[in-house]
C-alpha positions, 0 to 999 in steps of 0.5 A: 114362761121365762123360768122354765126357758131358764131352767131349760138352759141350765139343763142343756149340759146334761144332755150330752151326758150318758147316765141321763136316759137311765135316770129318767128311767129311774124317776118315770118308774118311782113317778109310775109306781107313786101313781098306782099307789095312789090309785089303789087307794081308790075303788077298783071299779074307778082304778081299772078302767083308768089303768086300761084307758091309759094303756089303751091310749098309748098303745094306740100311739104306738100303732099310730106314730109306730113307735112301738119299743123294738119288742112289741113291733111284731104285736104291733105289726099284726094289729096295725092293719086294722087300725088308724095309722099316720100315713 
């Protein structure tokens, strides 16, 4: 754990810093990309209802939490009244 509080500090310099969003943007869509390619090896049948669970749990995150990104907000306003929501 120590380690990881390390690296944690040495990192705080890089937050102020304005490319870091786009960057992580850059590793989440190589990480995402790198996952669906693992994935399409498998069978469709296992594949999907992963792909469809995973997405099912984030947008049940965003109804909850509403986080939702600013252009979902009227998808999510619309199903929001009938699901669970942090009060």
């Amino acid at each position: 754990m120590l380690y990881v509080e390390r690296l944690f500090e040495s990192l705080q310099p890089l937050y102020n810093q304005p490319w870091l969003p786009y960057a992580l943007g850059v590793i989440g869509v190589i990480f995402a990309y790198s996952v669906f390619k693992t994935l399409s090896k498998l069978p469709k049948l296992v594949m999907y209802p992963i792909i469809g669970t995973t997405c099912f749990i984030i947008c049940m995150s965003w109804v909850y939490h509403r986080n939702e990104p600013e252009m979902l907000t009227p998808i999510v306003d619309a199903i929001a009244p009938w699901l669970p929501g942090k009060v």
